[in-house]
C-alpha positions in Angstrom: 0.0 0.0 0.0 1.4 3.8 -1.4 1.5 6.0 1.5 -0.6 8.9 1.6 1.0 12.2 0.1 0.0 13.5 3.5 1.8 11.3 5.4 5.0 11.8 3.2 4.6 15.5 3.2 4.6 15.2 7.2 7.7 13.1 6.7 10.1 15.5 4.5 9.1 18.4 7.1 9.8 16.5 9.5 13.2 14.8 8.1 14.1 18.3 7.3 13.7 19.7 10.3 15.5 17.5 12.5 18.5 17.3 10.0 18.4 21.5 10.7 17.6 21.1 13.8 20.4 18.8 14.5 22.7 20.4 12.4 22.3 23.8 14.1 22.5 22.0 18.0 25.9 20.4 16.6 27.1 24.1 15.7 26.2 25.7 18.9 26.3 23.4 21.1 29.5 21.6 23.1 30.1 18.2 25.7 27.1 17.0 27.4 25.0 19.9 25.8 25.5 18.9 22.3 25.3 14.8 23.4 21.6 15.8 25.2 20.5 17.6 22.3 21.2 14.7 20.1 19.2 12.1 22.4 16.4 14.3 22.5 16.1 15.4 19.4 15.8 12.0 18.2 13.3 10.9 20.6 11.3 13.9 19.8 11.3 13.0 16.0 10.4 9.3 16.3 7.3 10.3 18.6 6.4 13.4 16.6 6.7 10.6 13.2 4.8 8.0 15.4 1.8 10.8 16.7 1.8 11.9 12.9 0.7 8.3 11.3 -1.7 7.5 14.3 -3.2 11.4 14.3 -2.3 13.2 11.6 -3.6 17.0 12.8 -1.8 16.6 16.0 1.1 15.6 14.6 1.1 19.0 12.0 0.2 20.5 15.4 3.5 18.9 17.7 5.8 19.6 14.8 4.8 23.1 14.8 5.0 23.4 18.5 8.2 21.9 18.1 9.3 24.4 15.2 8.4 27.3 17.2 10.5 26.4 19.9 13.6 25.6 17.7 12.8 28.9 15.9 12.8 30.6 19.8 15.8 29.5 20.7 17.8 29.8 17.3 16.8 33.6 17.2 18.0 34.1 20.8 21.7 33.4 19.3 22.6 37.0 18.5 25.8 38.6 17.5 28.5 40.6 19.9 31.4 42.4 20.1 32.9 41.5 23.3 34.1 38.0 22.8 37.9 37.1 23.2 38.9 37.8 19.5 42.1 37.0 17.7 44.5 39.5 17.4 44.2 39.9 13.2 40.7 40.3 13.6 40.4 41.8 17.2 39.5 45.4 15.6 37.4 46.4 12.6 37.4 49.0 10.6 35.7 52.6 12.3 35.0 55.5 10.2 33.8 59.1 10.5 33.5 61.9 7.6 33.7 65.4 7.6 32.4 66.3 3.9 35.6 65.0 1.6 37.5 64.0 4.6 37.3 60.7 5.5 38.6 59.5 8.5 39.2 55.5 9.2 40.6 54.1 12.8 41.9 51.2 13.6 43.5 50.7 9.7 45.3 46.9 10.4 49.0 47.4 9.1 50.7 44.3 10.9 54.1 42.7 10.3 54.0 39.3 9.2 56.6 36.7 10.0 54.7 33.6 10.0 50.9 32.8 8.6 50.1 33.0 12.5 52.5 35.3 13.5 52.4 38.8 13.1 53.6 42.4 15.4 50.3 44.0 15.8 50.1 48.0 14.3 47.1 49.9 14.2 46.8 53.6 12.5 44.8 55.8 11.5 44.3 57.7 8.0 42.5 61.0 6.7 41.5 60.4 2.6 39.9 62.9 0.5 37.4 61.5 -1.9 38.5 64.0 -4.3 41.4 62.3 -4.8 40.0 58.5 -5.4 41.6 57.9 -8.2 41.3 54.0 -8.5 39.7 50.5 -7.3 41.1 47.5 -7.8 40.4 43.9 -6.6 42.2 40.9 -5.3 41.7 37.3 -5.4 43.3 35.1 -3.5 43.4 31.3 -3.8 44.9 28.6 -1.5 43.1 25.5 -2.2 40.3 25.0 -4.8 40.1 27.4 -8.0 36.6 27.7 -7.4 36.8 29.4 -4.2 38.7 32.9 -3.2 39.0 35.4 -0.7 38.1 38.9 -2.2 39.8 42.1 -1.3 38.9 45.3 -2.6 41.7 48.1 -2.9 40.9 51.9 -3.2 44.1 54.1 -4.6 44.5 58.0 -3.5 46.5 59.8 -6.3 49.0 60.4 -3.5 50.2 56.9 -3.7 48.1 55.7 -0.4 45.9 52.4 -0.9 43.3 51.6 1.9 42.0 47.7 1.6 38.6 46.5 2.6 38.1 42.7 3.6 34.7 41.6 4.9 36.0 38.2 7.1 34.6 36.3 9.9 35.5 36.9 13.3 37.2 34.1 14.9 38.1 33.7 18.6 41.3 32.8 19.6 42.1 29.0 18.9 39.3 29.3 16.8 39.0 28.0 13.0 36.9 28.9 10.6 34.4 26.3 9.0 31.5 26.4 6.0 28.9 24.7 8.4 29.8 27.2 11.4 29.8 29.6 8.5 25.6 28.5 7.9 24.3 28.4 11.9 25.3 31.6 13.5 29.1 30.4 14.4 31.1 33.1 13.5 30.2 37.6 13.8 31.0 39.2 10.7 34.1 41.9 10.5 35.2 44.4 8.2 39.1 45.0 8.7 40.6 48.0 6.7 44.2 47.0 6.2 47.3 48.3 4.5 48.4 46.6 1.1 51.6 46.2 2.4 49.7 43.7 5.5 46.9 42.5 4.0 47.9 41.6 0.3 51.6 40.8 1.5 50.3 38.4 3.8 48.2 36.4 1.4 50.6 36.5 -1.3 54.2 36.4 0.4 53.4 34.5 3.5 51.2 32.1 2.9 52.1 31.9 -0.7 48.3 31.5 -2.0 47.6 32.9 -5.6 46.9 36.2 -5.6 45.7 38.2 -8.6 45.0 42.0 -8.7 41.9 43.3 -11.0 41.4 46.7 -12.5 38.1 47.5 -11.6 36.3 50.0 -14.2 34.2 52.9 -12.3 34.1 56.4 -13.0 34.6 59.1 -10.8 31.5 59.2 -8.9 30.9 55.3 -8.7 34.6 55.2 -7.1 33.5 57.6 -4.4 29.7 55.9 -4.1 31.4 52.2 -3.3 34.3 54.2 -0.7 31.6 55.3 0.7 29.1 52.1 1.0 32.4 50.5 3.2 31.8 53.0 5.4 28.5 52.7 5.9 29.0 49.2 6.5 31.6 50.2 8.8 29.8 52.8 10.7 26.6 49.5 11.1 29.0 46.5 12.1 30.5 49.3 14.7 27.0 49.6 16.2 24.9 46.4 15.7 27.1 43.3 15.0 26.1 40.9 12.7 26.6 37.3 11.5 28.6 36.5 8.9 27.3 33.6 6.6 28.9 30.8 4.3 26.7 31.7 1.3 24.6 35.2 2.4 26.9 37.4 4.0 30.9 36.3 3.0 33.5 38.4 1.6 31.9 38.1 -2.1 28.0 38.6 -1.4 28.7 41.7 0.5 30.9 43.4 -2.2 27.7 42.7 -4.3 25.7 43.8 -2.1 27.3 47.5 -1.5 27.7 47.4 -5.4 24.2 46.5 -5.9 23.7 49.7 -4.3 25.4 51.7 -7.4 24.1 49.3 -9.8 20.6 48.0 -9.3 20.4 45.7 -12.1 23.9 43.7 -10.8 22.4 40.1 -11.6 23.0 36.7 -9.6 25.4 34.6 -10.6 27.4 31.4 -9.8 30.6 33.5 -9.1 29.3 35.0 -5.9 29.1 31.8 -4.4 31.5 30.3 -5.9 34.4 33.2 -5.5 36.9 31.9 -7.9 34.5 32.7 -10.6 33.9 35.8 -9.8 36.6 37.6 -12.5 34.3 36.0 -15.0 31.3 37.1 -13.7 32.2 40.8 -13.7 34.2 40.3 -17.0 30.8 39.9 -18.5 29.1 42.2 -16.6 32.0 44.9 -18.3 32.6 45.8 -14.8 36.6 45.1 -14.9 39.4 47.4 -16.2 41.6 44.3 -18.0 42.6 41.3 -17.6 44.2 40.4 -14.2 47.8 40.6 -13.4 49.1 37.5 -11.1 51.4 38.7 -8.1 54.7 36.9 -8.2 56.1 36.6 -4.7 59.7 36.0 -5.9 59.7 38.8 -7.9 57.8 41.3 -5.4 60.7 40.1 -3.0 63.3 40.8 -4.9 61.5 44.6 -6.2 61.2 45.0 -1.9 64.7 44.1 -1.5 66.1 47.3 -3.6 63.9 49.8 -1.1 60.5 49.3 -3.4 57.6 49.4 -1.6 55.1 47.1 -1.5 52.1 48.5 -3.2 54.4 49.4 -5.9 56.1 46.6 -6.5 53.4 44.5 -7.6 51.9 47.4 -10.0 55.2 47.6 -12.0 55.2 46.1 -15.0 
């Protein structure tokens, strides 16, 4: 006998729910907690399955109690700023402007020796918006093409380069990880950081593949993205949020500031999956050229004769 498309409609909610459910309780919670959860969770399921085949309305009716108090609890998981943060990511980005005048605090510009190891500098920086004069982006690569870590470089016609990098937040000993990244693990942070930390550290200390982008905006769309960073600044300094594996990483918040200047900025596989997303804009006629691969031998040796580092990688 077929079961009843009631009865398996009951039992993909359900199944759905408890993965989610289970999923989320594995995330959040630790020892005993998590082991509890577990137990529970799956003694609430096989009753809520078994009430649902003897009494279909009450079971609709205990999975919705049930939902509601998932729901309760997952929404009481909120975001802060006073955890015990690591050091690289201890400090995001602040900003204030006086018309032209923008003013950023707490600009990371660390040393690094080691992929972990780093003397900590924090400045501070005036730019004037009349002289943007450039944006460029970086990708950077360590493991699988299709996925990259984008950083978004604005250029001063005085030679100074700010760069923005929406990241998550990690404690100390913490790592970062893609289910975390989906059930409220990790705050979102947007660090403004030297070239000369940032991009150094991606491409001569850890030695991942970085390529630099020109990105084609004119005068006014330069200024209108400078400024969406720091209105995302100015929010994450007030009201934390989460970041999240596939709504709120380093690539769907780029789109989503530059969805503010371009309404009609489409979806497309390359937000998710960041390694794409050079294509993606290519199409979109959004970049300046094709992209130029940084060469950490070569920027060495460039560094080595007194070049700096921002330079370095732009010479030809």
């Amino acid at each position: 006998m077929r079961p009843r498309p009631a009865r398996i409609a009951f039992g993909a909610v359900l199944g759905l729910g408890a993965v989610w459910t289970g999923l989320a309780c594995w995330v959040q919670l630790a020892g005993a907690l998590r082991i509890g959860a577990g137990v529970g969770l799956v003694v609430l399921a096989l009753g809520l399955w078994r009430l649902g085949r003897e009494r279909a309305l009450r079971g609709w009716i205990g999975l919705a109690v049930a939902g509601c108090v998932v729901g309760l609890w997952y929404q009481s998981i909120v975001p802060r700023q006073d955890r015990g943060w690591a050091i690289d990511v201890s400090r995001g980005v602040r900003a204030t402007q006086t018309g032209d005048i923008v003013t950023l605090s707490d600009i990371r510009d660390f040393h690094w020796t080691t992929p972990d190891t780093a003397t900590p500098h924090w400045i501070v920086r005036s730019y004037d918006l009349a002289t943007l004069d450039s944006v460029e982006m970086f990708t950077s690569v360590w493991s699988s093409p299709a996925i990259a870590h984008l950083l978004v470089s604005f250029g001063f016609s005085n030679g100074d380069h700010v760069v923005f990098s929406a990241e998550i937040r990690r404690e100390n000993g913490e790592a970062f990880n893609e289910l975390g990244g989906f059930f409220r693990q990790f705050e979102l942070v947007l660090i403004g950081a030297t070239e000369d930390d940032i991009v150094a550290l991606r491409s001569q200390i850890r030695h991942e593949t970085v390529t630099r982008y020109p990105v084609a905006l004119d005068a006014d769309e330069r200024r209108a993205l400078f400024l969406a960073y720091v209105g995302l600044a100015q929010r994450l300094q007030t009201a934390p949020e989460f970041y999240n594996t596939v709504t709120a990483n380093c690539t769907t918040v780029v789109w989503r500031l530059a969805h503010g200047l371009r309404p009609d900025l489409p979806l497309g596989a390359g937000l998710v999956l960041s390694g794409y997303l050079p294509g993606y804009l290519a199409k979109l006629g959004v970049l300046g050229g094709a992209g130029s691969r940084i060469d950490p031998g070569m920027i060495a040796g460039r560094m080595a004769r007194g070049i700096g580092y921002s330079q370095a990688i732009r010479m030809p």
